[in-house]
ChimeraX commands (.cxc) that place a marker at each C-alpha (Angstrom):
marker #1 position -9.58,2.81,17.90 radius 0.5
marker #1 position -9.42,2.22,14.03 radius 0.5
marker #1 position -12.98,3.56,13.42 radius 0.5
marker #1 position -11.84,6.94,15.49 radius 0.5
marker #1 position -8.63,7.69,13.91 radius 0.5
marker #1 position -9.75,6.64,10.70 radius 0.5
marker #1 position -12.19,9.59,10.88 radius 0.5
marker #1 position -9.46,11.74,12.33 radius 0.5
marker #1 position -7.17,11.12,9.80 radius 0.5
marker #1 position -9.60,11.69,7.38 radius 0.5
marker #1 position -9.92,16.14,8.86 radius 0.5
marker #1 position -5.79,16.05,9.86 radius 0.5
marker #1 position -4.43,14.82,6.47 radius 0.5
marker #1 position -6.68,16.17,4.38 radius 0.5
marker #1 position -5.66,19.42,5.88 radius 0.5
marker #1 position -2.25,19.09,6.05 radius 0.5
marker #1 position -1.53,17.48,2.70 radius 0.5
marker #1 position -3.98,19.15,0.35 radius 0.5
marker #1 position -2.32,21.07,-2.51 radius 0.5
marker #1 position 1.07,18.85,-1.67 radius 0.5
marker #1 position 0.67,16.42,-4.11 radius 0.5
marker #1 position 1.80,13.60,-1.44 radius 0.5
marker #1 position -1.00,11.56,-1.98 radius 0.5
marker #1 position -2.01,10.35,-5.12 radius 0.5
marker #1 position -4.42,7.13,-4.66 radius 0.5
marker #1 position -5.65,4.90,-7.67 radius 0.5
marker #1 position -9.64,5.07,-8.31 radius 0.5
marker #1 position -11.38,1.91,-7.86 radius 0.5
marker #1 position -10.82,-0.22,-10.84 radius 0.5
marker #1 position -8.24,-2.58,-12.62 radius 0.5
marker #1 position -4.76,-2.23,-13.17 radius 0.5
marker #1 position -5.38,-5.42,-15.49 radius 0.5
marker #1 position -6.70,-8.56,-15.92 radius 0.5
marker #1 position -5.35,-10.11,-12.37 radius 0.5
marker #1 position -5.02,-6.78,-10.02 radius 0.5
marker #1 position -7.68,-4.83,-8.96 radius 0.5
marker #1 position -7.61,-1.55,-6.47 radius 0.5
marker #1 position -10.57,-0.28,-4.23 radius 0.5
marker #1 position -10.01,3.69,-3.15 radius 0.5
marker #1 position -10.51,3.83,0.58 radius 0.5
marker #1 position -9.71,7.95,0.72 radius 0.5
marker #1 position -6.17,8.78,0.33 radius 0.5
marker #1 position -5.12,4.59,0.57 radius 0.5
marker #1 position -5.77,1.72,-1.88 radius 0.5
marker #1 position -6.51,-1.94,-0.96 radius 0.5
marker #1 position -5.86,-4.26,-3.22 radius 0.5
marker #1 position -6.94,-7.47,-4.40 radius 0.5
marker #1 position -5.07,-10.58,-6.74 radius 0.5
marker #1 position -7.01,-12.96,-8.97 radius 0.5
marker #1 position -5.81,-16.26,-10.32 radius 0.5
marker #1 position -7.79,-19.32,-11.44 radius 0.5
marker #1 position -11.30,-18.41,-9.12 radius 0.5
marker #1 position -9.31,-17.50,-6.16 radius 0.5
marker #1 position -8.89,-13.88,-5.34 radius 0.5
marker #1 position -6.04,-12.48,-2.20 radius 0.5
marker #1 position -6.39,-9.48,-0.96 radius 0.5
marker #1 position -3.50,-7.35,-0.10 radius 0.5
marker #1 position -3.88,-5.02,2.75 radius 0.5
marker #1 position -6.92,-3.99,4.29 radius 0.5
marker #1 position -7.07,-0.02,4.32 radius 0.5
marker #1 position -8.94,2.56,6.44 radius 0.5
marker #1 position -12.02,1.46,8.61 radius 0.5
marker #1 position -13.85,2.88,5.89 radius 0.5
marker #1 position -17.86,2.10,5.21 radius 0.5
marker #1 position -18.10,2.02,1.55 radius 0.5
marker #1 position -15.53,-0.93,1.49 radius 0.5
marker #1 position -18.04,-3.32,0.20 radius 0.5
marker #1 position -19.82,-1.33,-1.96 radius 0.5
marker #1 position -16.80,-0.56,-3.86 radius 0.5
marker #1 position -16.02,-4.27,-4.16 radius 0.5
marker #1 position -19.05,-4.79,-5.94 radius 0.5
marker #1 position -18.25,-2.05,-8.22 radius 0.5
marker #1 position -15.49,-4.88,-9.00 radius 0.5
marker #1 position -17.67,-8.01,-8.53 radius 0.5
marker #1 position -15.81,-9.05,-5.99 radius 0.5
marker #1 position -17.75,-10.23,-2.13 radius 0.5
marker #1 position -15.87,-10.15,1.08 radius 0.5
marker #1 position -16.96,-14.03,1.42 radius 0.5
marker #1 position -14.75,-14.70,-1.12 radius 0.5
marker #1 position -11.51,-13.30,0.92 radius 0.5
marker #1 position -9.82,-16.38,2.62 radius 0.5
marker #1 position -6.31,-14.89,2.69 radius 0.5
marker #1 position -5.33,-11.44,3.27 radius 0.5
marker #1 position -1.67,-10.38,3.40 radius 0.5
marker #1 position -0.22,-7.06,5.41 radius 0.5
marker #1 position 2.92,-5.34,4.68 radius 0.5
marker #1 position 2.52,-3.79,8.41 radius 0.5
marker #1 position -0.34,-2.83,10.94 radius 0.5
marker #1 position -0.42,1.16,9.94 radius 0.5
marker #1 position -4.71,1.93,10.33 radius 0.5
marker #1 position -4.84,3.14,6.60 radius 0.5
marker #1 position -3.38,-0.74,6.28 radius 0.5
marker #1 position -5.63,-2.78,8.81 radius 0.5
marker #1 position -8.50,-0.72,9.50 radius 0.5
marker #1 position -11.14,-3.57,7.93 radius 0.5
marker #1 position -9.99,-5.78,10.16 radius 0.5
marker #1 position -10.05,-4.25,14.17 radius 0.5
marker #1 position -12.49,-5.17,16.47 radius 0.5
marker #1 position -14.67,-1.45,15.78 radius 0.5
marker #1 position -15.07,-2.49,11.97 radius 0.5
marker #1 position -17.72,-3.76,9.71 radius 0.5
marker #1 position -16.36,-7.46,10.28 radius 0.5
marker #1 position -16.34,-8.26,6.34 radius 0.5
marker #1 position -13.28,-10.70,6.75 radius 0.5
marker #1 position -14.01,-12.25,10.15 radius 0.5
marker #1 position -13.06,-15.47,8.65 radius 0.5
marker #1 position -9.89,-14.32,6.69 radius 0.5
marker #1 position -6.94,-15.75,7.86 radius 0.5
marker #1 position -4.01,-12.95,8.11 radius 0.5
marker #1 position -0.22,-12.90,6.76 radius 0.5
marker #1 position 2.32,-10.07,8.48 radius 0.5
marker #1 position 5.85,-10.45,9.49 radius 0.5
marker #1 position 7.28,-11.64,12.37 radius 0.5
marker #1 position 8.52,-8.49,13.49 radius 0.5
marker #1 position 5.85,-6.39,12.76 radius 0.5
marker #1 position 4.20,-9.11,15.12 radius 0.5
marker #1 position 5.80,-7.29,17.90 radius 0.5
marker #1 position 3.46,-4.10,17.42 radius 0.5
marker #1 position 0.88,-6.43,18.19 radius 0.5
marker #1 position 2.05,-7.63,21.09 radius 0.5
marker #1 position 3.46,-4.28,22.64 radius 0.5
marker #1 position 6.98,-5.56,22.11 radius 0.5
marker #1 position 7.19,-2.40,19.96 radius 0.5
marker #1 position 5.31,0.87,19.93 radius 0.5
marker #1 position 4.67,2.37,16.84 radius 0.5
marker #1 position 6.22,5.82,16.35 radius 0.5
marker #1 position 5.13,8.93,13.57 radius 0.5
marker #1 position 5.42,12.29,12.91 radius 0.5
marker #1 position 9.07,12.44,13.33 radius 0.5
marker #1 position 8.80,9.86,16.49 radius 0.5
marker #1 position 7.14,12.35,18.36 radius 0.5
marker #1 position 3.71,10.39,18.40 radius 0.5
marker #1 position 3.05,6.87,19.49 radius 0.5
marker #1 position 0.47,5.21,17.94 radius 0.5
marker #1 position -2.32,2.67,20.21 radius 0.5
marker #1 position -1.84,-0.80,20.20 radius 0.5
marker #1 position -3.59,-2.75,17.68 radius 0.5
marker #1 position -5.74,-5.36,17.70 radius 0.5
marker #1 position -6.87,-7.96,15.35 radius 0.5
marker #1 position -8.90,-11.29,15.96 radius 0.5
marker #1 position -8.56,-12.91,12.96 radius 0.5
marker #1 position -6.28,-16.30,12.60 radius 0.5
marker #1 position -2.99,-15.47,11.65 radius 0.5
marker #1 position -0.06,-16.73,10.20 radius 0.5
marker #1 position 3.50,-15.08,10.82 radius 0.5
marker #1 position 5.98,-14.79,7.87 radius 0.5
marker #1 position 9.93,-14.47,7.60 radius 0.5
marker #1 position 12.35,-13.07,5.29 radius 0.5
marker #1 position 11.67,-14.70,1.77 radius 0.5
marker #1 position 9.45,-17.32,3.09 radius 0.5
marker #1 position 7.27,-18.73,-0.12 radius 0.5
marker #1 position 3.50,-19.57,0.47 radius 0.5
marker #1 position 1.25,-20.79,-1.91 radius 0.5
marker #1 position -2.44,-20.16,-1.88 radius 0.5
marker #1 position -4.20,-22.34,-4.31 radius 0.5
marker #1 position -1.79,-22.11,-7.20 radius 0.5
marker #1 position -0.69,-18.43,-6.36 radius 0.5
marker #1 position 2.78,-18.10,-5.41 radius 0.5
marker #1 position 3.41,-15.38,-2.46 radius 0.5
marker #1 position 6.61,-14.41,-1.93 radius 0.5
marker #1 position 7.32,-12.14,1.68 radius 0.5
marker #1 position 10.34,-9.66,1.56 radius 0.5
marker #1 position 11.40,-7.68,4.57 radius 0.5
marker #1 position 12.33,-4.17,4.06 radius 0.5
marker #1 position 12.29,-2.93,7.39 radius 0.5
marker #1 position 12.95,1.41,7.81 radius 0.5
marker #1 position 8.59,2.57,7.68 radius 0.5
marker #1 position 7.93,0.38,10.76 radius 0.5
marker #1 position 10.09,-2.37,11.48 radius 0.5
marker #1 position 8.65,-5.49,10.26 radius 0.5
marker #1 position 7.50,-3.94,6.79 radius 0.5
marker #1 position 7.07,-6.78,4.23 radius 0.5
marker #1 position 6.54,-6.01,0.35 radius 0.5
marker #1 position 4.74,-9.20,-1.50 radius 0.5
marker #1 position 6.47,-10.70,-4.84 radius 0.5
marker #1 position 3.39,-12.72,-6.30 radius 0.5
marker #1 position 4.14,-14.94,-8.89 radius 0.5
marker #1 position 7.44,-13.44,-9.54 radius 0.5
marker #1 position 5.15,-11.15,-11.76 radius 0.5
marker #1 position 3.90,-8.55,-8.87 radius 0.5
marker #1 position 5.11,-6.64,-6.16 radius 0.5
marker #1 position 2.88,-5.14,-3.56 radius 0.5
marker #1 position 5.07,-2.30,-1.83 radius 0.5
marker #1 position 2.75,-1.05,0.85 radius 0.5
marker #1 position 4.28,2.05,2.25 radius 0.5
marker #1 position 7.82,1.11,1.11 radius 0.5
marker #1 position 7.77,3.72,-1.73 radius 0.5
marker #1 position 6.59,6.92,-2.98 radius 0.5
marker #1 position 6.01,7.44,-6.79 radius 0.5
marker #1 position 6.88,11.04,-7.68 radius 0.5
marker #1 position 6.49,12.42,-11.00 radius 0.5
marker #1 position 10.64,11.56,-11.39 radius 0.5
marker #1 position 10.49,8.82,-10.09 radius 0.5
marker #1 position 10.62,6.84,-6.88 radius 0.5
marker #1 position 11.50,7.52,-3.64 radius 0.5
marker #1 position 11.75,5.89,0.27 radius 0.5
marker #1 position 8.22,6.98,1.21 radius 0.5
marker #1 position 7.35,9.74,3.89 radius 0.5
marker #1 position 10.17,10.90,5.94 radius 0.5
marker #1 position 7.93,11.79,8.81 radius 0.5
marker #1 position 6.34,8.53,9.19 radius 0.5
marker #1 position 9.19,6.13,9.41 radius 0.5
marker #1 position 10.68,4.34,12.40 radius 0.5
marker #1 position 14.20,4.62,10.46 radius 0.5
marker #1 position 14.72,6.89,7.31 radius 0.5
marker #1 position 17.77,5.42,6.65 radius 0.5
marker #1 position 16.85,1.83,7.34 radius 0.5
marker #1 position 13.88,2.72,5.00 radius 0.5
marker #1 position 16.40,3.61,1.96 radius 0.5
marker #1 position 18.83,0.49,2.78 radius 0.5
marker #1 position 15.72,-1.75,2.61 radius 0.5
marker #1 position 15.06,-0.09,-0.97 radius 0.5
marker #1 position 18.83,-0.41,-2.06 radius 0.5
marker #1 position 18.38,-4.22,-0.92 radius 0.5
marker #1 position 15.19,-4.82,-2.88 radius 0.5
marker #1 position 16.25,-3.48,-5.93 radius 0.5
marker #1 position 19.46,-5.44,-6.14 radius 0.5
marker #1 position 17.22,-8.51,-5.07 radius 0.5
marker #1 position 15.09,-8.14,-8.41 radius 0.5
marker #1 position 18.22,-7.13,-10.70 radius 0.5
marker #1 position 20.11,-10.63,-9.29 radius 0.5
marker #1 position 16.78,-12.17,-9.81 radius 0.5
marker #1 position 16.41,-10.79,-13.36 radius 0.5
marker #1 position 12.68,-9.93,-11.91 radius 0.5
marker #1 position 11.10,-7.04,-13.61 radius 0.5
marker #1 position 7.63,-7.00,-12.18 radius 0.5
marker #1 position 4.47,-5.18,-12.36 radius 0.5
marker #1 position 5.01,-2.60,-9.19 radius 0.5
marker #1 position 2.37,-1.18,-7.04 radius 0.5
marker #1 position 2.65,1.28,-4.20 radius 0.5
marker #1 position 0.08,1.58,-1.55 radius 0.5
marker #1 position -0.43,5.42,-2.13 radius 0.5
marker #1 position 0.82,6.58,-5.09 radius 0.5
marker #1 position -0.28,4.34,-8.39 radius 0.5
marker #1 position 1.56,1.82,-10.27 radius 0.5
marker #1 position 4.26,1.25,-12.89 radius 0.5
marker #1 position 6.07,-1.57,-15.05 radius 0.5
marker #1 position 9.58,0.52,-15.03 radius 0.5
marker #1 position 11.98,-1.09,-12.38 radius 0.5
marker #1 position 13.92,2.11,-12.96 radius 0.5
marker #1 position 11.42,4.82,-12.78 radius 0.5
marker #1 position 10.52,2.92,-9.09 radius 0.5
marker #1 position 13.98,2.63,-7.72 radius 0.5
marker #1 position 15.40,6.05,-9.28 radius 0.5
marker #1 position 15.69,8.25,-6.13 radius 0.5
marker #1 position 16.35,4.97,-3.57 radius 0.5
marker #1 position 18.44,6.42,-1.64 radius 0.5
marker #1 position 16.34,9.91,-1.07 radius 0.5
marker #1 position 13.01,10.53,0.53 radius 0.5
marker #1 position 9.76,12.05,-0.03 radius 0.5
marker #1 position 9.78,15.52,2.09 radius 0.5
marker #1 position 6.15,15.29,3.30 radius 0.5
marker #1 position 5.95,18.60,4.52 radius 0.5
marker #1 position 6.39,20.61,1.25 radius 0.5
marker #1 position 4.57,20.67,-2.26 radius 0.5
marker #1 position 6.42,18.39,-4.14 radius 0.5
marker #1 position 8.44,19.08,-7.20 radius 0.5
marker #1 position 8.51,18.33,-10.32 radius 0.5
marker #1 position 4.98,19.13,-10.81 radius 0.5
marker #1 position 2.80,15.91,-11.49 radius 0.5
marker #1 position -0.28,16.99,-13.67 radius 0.5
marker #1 position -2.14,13.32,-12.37 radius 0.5
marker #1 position -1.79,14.06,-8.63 radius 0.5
marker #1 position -5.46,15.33,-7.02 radius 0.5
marker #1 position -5.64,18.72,-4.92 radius 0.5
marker #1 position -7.20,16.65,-2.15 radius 0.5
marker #1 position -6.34,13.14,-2.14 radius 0.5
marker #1 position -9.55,12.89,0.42 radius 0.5
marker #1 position -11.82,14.02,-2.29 radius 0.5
marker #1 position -13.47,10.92,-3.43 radius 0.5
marker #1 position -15.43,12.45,-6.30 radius 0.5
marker #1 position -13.63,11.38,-8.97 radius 0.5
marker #1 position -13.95,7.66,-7.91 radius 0.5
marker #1 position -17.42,5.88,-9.83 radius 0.5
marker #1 position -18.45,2.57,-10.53 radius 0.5
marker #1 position -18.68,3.52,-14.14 radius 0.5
marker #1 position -14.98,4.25,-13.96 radius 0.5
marker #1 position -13.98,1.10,-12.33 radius 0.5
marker #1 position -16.25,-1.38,-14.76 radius 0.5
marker #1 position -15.05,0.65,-17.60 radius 0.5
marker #1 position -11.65,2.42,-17.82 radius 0.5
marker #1 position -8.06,0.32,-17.19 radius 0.5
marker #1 position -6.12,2.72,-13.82 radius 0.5
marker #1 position -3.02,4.11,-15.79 radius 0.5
marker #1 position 0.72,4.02,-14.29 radius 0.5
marker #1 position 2.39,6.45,-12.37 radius 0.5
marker #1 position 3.24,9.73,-14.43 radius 0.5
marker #1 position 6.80,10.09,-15.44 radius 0.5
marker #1 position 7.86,14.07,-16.08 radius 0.5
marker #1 position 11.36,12.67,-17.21 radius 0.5
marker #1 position 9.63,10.20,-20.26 radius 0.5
marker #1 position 7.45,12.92,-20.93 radius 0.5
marker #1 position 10.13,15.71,-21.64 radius 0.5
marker #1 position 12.31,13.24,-23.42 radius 0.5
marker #1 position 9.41,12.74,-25.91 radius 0.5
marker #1 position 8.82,15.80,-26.47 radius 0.5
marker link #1:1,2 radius 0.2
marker link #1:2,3 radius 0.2
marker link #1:3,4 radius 0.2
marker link #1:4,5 radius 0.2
marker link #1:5,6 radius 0.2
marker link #1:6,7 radius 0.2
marker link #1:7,8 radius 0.2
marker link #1:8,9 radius 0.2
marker link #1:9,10 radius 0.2
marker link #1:10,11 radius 0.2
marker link #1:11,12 radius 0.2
marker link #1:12,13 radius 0.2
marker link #1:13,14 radius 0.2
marker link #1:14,15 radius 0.2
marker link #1:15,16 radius 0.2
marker link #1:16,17 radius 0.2
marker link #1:17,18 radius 0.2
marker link #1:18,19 radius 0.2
marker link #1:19,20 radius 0.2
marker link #1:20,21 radius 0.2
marker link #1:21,22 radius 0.2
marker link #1:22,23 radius 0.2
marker link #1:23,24 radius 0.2
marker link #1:24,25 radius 0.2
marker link #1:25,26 radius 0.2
marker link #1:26,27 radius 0.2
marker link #1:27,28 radius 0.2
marker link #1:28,29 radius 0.2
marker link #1:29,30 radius 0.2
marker link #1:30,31 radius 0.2
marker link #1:31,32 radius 0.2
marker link #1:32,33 radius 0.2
marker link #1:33,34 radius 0.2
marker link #1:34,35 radius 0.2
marker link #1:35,36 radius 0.2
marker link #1:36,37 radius 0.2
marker link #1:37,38 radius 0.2
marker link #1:38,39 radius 0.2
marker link #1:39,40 radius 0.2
marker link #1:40,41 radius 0.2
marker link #1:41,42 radius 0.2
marker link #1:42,43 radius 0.2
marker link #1:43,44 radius 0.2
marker link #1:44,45 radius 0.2
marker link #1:45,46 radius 0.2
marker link #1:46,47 radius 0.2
marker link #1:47,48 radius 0.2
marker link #1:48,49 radius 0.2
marker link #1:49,50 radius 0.2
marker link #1:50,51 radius 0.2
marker link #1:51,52 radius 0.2
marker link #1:52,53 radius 0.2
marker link #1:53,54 radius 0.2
marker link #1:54,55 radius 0.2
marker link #1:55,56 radius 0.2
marker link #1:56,57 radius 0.2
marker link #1:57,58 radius 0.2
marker link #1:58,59 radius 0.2
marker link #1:59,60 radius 0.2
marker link #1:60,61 radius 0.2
marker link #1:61,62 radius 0.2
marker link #1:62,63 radius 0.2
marker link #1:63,64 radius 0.2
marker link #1:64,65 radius 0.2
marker link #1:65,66 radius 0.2
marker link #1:66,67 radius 0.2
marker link #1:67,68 radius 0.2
marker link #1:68,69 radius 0.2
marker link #1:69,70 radius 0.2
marker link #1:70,71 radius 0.2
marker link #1:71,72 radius 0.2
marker link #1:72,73 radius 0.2
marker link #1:73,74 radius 0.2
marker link #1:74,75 radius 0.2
marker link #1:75,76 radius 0.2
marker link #1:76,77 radius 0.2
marker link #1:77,78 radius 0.2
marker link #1:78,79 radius 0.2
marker link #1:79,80 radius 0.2
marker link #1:80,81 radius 0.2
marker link #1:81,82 radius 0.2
marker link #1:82,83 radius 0.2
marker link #1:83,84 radius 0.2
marker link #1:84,85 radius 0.2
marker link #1:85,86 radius 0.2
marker link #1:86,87 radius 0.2
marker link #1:87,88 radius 0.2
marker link #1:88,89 radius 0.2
marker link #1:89,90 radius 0.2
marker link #1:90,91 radius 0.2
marker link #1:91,92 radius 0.2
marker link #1:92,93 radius 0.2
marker link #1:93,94 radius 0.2
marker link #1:94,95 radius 0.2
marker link #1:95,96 radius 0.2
marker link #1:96,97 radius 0.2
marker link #1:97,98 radius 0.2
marker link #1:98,99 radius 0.2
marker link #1:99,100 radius 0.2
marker link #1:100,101 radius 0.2
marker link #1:101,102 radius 0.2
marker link #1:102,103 radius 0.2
marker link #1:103,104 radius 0.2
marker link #1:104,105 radius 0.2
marker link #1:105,106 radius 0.2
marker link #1:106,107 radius 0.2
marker link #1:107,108 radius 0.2
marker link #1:108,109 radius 0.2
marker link #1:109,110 radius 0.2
marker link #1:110,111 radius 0.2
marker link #1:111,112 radius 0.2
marker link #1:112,113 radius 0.2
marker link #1:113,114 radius 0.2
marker link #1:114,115 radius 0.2
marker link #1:115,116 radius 0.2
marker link #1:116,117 radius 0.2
marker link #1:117,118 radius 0.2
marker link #1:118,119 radius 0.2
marker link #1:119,120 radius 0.2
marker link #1:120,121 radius 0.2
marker link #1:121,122 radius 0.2
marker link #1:122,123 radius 0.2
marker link #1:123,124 radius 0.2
marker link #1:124,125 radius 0.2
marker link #1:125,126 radius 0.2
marker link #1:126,127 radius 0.2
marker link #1:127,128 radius 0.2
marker link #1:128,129 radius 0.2
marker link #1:129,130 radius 0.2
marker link #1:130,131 radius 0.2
marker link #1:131,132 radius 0.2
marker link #1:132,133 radius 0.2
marker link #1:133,134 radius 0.2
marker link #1:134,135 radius 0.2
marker link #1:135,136 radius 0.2
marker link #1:136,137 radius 0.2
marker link #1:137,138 radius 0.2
marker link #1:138,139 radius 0.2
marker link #1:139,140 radius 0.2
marker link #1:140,141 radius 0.2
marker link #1:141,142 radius 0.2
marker link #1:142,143 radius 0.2
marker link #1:143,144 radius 0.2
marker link #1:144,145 radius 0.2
marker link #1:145,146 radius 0.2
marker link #1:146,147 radius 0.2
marker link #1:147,148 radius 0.2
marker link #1:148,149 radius 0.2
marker link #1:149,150 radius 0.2
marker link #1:150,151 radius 0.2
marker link #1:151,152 radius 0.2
marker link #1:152,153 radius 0.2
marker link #1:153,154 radius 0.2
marker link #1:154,155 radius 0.2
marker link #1:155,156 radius 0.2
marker link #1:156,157 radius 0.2
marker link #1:157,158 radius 0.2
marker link #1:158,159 radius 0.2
marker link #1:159,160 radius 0.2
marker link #1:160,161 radius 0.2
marker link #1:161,162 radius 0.2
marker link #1:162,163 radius 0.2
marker link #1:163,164 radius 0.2
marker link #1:164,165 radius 0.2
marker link #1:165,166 radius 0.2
marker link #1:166,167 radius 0.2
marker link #1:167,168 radius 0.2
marker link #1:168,169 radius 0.2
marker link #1:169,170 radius 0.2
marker link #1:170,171 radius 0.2
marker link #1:171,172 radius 0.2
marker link #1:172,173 radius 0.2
marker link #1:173,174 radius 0.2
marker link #1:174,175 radius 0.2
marker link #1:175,176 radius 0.2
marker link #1:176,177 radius 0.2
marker link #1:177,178 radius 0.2
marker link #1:178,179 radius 0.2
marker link #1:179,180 radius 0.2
marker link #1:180,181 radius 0.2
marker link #1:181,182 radius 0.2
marker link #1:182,183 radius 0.2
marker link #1:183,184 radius 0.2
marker link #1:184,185 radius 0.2
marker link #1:185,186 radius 0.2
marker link #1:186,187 radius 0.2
marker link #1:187,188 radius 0.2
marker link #1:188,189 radius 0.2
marker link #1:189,190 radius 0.2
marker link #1:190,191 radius 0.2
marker link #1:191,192 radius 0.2
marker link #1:192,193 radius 0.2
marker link #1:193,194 radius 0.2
marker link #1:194,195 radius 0.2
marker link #1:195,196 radius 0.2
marker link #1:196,197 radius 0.2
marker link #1:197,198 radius 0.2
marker link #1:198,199 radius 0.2
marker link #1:199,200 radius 0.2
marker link #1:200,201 radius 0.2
marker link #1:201,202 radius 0.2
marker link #1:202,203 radius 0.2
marker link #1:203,204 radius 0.2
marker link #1:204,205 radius 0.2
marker link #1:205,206 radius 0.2
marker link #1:206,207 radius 0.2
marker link #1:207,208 radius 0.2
marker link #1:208,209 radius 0.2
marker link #1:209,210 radius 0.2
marker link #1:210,211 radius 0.2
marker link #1:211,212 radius 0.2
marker link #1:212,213 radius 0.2
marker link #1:213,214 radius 0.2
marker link #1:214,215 radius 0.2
marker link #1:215,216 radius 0.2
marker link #1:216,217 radius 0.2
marker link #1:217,218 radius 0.2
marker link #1:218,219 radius 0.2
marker link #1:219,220 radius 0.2
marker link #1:220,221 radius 0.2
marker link #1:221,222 radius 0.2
marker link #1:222,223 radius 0.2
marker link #1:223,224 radius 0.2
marker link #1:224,225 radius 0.2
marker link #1:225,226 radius 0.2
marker link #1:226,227 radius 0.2
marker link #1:227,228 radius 0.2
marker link #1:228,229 radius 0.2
marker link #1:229,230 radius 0.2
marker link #1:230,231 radius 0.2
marker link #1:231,232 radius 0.2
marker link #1:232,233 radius 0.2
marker link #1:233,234 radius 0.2
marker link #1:234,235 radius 0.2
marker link #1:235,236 radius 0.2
marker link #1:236,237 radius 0.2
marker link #1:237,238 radius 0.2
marker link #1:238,239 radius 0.2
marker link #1:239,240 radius 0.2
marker link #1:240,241 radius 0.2
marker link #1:241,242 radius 0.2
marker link #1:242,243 radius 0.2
marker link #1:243,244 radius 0.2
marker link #1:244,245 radius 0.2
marker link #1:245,246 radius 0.2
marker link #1:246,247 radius 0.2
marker link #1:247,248 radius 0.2
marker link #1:248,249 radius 0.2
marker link #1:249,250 radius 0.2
marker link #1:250,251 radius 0.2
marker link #1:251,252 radius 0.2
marker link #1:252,253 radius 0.2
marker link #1:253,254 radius 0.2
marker link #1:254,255 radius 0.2
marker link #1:255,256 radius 0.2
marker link #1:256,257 radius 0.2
marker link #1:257,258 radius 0.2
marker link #1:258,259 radius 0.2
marker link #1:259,260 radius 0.2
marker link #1:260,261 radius 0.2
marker link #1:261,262 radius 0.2
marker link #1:262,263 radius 0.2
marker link #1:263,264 radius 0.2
marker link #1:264,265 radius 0.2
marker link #1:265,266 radius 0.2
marker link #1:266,267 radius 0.2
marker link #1:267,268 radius 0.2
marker link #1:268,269 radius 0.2
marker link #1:269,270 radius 0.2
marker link #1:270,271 radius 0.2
marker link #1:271,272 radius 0.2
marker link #1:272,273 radius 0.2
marker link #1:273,274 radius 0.2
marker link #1:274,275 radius 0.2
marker link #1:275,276 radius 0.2
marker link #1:276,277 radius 0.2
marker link #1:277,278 radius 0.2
marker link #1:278,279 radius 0.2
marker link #1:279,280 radius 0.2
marker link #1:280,281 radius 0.2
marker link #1:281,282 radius 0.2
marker link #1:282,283 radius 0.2
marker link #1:283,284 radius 0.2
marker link #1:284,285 radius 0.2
marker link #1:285,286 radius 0.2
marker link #1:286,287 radius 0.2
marker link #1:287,288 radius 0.2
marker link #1:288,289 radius 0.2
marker link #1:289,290 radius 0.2
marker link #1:290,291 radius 0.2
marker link #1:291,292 radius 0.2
marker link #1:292,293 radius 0.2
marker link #1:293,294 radius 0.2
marker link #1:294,295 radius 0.2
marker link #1:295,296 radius 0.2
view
């Protein structure tokens, strides 16, 4: 299945979303020192180093270039032990069904418990609007189920799951080493700011914007001002600029506004993405219009 509607995806989206600026992927390369991103089309997977022991966070399309694109960042699949999902979408778990390459055979996997359920055919996974339902996924690999603000350590890296429930129903965003926070599919970066991500592809829109509200008054009680990363749309280090529009959501079927200079035509067009790049140019953060009028 993942193999197929990877490659469908890869004609429907394009299509749909080109000129939109929806999608707005990292390149291969490193955020810094510790996070690194590999460009799997319009999705990034992405990967957490620490003292010789590397995580990976989500594991993208069934896409063939996978590994070669790791190597562009020295990394080898045999060094993946631990690989953590924020939910079983196939632009999030393509590397690891049964039609893939089989680079992480061995990886033991981390999802929530109710995102679990998709799994099992407790729930059916629902997009465009509800209107489609989605085939049951399968994965092999060992797993490991998570709850609500359960804390994990692998090695000495600290992995912290959050639920935050609305894009499928047992959504978890990763807080690693109080200093990171992998979003998956949680938010959209728009050039004002963030926003609950696509309205057509959530279970619950406005479960999806509670969850944000939730998080962000998690980090503010916390006094936690990480590094955060979205699954689709970059990176930034400005709790503000990522919770800004919480309690809105991206309109996927429109060309989004304000204008963001950064965002590619086609966020299918791969071109862009080299090995030089990745080995020799740090991925910037997400573009903010309203920082760059004010300093103007």
């Amino acid at each position: 299945m993942s193999k197929k509607d990877s490659s469908f995806q890869k004609v429907f989206m394009s299509f749909m979303y080109r000129g939109k600026e929806i999608f707005k992927p990292l390149n291969t390369g490193w955020i810094d020192d510790r996070v690194c991103v590999v460009r799997e089309w319009v999705a990034n997977v992405f990967f957490y180093r620490k003292n010789g022991t590397t995580i990976m966070i989500d594991a993208g399309y069934n896409y063939e270039r996978l590994a070669e694109k790791m190597a562009w960042l020295d990394i080898k699949a045999s060094d993946i032990r631990n690989i953590f999902l924020t939910h079983l979408d196939t632009d999030h778990i393509g590397a690891l069904e049964a039609d893939s390459e089989g680079l992480f055979r061995e990886a033991e996997i981390y999802l929530g418990e109710e995102e679990n359920k998709y799994l099992t055919g407790e729930l059916r996974r629902r997009v465009l609007y509800k209107l489609c339902k989605l085939p049951i996924v399968k994965l092999d690999n060992p797993k490991r189920l998570l709850h609500d603000r359960e804390v994990i350590y692998i090695q000495d890296i600290k992995v912290e799951a959050i639920l935050v429930p609305g894009h499928t129903y047992g959504h978890l965003v990763y807080l690693i080493d109080d200093a990171y926070l992998f979003t998956g599919d949680t938010i959209w970066f728009g050039a004002d700011g963030g926003y609950s991500f696509l309205n057509s592809l959530a279970e619950d829109n406005a479960l999806a914007k509670r969850s944000l509200v939730k998080l962000e008054e998690l980090l503010l009680e916390r006094k936690c001002n990480p590094l955060i990363v979205s699954g689709h749309t970059g990176w930034t280090d400005d709790r503000e600029f990522a919770f800004r529009h919480k309690d809105k959501l991206c309109i996927s079927g429109k060309k989004q506004k304000p204008h963001d200079p950064t965002a590619p035509y086609d966020g299918y067009d791969e071109r862009e993405d080299t090995e030089e790049k990745a080995r020799n140019m740090r991925l910037p953060k997400a573009w903010d219009s309203m920082r760059e009028n004010a300093e103007q």
